[in-house]
Backbone as JSON, one array per atom type, in Angstrom:
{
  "sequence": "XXXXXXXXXXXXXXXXXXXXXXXXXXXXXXXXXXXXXXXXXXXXXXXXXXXXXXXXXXXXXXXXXXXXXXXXXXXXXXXXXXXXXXXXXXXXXXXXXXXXXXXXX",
  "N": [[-15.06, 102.13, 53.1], [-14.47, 99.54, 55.35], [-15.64, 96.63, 55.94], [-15.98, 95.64, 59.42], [-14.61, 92.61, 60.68], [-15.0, 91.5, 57.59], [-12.83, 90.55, 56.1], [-11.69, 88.36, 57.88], [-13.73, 86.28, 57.05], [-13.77, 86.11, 54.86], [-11.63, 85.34, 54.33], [-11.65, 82.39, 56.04], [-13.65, 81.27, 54.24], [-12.76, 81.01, 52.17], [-11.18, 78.99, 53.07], [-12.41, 77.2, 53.47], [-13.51, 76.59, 50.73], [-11.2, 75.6, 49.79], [-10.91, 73.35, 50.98], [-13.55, 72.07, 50.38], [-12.48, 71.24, 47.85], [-10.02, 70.03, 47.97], [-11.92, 67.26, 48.71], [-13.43, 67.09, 46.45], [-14.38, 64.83, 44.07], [-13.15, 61.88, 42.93], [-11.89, 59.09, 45.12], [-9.93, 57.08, 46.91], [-10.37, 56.34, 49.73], [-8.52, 55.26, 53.1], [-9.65, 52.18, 54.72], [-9.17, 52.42, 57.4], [-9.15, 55.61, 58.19], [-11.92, 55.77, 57.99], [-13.2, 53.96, 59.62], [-12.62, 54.56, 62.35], [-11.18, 54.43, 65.41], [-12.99, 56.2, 67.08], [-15.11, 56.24, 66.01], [-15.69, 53.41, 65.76], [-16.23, 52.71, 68.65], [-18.4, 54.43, 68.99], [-20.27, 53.39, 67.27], [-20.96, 51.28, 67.28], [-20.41, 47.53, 69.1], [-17.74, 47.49, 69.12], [-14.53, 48.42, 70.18], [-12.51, 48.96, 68.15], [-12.01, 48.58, 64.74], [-10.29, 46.38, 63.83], [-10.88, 45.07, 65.77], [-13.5, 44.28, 65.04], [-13.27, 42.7, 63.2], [-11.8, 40.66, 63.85], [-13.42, 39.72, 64.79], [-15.5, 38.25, 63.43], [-14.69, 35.85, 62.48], [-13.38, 34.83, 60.52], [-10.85, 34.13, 58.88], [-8.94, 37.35, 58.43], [-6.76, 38.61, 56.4], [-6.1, 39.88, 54.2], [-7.3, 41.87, 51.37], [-8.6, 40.16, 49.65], [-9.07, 38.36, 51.56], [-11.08, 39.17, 52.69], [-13.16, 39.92, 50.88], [-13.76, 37.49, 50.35], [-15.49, 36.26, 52.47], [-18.88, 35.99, 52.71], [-21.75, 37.88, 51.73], [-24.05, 38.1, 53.08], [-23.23, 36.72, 55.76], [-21.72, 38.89, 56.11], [-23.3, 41.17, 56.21], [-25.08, 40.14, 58.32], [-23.52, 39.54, 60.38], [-23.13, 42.28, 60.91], [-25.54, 43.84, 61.41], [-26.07, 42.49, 63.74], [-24.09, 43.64, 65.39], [-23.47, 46.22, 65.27], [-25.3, 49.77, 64.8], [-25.77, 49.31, 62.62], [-27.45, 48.6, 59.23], [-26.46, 47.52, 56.64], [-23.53, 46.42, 55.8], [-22.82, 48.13, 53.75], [-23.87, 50.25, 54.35], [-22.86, 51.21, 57.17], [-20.61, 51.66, 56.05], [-21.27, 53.96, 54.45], [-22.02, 55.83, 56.17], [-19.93, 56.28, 58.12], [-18.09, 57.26, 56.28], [-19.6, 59.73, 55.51], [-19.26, 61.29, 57.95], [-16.26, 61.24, 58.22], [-15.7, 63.01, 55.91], [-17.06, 65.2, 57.31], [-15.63, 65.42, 59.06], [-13.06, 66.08, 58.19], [-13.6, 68.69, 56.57], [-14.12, 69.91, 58.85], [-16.47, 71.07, 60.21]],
  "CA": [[-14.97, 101.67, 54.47], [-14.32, 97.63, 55.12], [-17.02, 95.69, 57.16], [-15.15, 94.73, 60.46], [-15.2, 91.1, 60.2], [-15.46, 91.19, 56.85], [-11.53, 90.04, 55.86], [-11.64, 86.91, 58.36], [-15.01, 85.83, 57.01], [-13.24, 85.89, 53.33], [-10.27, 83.81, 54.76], [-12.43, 81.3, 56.49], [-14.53, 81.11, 53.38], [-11.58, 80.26, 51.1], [-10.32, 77.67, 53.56], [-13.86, 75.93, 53.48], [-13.6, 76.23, 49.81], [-10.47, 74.44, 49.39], [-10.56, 71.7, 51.55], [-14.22, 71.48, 49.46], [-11.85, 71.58, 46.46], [-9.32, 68.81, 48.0], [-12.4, 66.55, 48.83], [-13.86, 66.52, 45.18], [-14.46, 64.3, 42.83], [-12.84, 59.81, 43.33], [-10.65, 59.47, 46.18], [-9.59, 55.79, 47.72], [-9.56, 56.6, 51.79], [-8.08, 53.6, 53.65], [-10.75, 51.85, 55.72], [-8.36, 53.02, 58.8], [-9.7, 56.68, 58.1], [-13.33, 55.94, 58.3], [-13.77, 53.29, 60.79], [-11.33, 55.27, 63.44], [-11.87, 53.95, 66.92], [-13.7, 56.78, 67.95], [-16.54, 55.52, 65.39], [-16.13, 51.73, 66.52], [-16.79, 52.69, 70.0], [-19.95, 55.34, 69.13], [-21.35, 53.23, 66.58], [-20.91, 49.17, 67.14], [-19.73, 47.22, 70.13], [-16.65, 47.06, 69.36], [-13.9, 49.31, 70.19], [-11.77, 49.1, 66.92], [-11.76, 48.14, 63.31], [-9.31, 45.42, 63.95], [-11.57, 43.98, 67.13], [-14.48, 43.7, 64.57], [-12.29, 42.08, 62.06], [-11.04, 39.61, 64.04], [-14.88, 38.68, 65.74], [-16.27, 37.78, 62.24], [-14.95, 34.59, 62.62], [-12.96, 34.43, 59.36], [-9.36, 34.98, 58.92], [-8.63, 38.31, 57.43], [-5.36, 38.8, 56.3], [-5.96, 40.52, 53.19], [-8.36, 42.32, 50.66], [-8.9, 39.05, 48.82], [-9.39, 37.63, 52.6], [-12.07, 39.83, 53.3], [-14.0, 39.2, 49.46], [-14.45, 35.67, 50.19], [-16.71, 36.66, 53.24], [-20.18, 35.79, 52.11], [-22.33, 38.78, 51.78], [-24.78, 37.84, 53.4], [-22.74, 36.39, 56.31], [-20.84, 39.95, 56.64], [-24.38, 41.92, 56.94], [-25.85, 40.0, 59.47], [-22.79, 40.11, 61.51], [-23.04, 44.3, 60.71], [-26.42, 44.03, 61.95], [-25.92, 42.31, 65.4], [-23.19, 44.43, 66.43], [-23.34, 47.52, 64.75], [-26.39, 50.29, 64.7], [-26.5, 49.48, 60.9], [-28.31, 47.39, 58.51], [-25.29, 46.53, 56.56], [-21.86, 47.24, 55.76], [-22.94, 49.31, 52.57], [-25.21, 51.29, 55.53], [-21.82, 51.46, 58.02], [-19.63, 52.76, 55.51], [-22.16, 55.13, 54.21], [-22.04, 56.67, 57.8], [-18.41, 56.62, 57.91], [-18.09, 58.01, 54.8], [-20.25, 61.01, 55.95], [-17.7, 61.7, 59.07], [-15.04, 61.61, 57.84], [-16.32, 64.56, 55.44], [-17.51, 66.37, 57.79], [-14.16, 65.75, 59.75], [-12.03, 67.05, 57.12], [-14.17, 69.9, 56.55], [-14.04, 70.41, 60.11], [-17.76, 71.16, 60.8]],
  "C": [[-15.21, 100.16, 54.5], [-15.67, 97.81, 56.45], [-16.2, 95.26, 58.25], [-15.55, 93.5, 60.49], [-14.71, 90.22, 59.03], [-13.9, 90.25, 56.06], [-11.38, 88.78, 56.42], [-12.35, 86.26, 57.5], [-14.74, 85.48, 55.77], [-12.28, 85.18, 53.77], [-10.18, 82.65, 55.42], [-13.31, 80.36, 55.19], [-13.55, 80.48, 52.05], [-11.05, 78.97, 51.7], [-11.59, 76.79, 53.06], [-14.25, 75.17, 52.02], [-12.45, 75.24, 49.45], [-10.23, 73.58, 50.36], [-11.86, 71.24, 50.96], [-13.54, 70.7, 48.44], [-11.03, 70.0, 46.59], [-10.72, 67.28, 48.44], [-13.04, 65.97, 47.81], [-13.51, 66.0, 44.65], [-14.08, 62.67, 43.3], [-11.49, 59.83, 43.98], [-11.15, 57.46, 46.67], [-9.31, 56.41, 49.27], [-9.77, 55.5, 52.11], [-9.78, 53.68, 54.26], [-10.08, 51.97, 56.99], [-9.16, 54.06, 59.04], [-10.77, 56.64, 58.58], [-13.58, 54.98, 59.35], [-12.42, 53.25, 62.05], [-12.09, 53.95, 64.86], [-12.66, 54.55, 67.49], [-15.25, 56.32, 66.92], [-16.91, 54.32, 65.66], [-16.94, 51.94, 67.74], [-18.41, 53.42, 70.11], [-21.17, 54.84, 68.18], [-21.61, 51.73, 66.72], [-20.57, 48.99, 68.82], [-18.69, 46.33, 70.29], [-15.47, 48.55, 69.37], [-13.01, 49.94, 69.07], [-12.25, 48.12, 65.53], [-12.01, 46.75, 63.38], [-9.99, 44.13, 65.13], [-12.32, 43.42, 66.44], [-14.15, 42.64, 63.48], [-12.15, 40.83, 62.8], [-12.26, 38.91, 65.08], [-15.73, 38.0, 64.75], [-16.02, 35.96, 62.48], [-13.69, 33.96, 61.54], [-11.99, 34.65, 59.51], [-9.27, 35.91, 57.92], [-7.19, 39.04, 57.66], [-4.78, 39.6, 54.54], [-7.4, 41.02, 52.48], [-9.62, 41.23, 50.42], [-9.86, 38.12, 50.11], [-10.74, 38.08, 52.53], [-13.43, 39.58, 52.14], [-14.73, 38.07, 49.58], [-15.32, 35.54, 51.36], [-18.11, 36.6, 53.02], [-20.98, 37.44, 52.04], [-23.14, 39.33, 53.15], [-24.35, 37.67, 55.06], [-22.19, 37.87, 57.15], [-22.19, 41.07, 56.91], [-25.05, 41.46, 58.07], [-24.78, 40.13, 60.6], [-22.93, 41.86, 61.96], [-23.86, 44.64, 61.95], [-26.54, 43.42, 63.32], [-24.96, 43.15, 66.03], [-22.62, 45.58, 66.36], [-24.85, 47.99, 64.89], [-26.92, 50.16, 63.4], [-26.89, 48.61, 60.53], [-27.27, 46.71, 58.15], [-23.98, 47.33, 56.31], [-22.21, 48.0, 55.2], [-23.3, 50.71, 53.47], [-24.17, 51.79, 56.47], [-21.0, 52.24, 56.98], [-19.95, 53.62, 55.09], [-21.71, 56.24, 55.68], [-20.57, 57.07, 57.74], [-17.62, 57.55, 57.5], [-18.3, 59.38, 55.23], [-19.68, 61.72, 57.29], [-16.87, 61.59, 59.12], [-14.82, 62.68, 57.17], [-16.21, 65.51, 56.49], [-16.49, 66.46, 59.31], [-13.32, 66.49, 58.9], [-12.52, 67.93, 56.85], [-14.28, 70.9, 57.96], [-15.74, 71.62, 60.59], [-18.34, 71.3, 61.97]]
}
């Protein structure tokens, strides 16, 4: 006799495992992905990415652009207009919702 239930609960349980499965192990996700707009707006005061990008001060127009940013320079901006200490501390967060977006949590 089956468990009523018990068939979903195994086909829920396989999904959870493979989108575990597609999240393991060294993955490049854009910085689009993790700093969506709906995270600009709930975590900084700025509405997008692209707003905070372009309040630094610096011109960023590439990777290389963004490198030559002082360190130092790019955490204290973090820290006036974000809830975080520094970037390492913002994308950490990020990082961790976007997970637990794709896992759908």
């Amino acid at each position: 006799m089956a468990i009523e239930g018990m068939d979903k609960f195994q086909r829920e349980m396989q999904r959870f495992q493979d989108k575990i499965q597609r999240l393991s192990g060294t993955r490049t996700v854009p910085i689009t992905d993790l700093l969506t707009d709906d995270f600009m707006r709930k975590h900084t005061s700025f509405s997008s990415a692209q707003q905070m990008f372009d309040a630094i001060g610096f011109e960023i127009n590439s990777a290389e652009d963004f490198q030559r940013i002082p360190d130092q320079d790019w955490d204290a901006f973090i820290l006036r207009g974000t809830q975080f200490t520094s970037w390492d501390d913002m994308l950490g967060h990020a990082g961790e919702e976007y997970v637990v977006k794709q896992l759908e949590l």
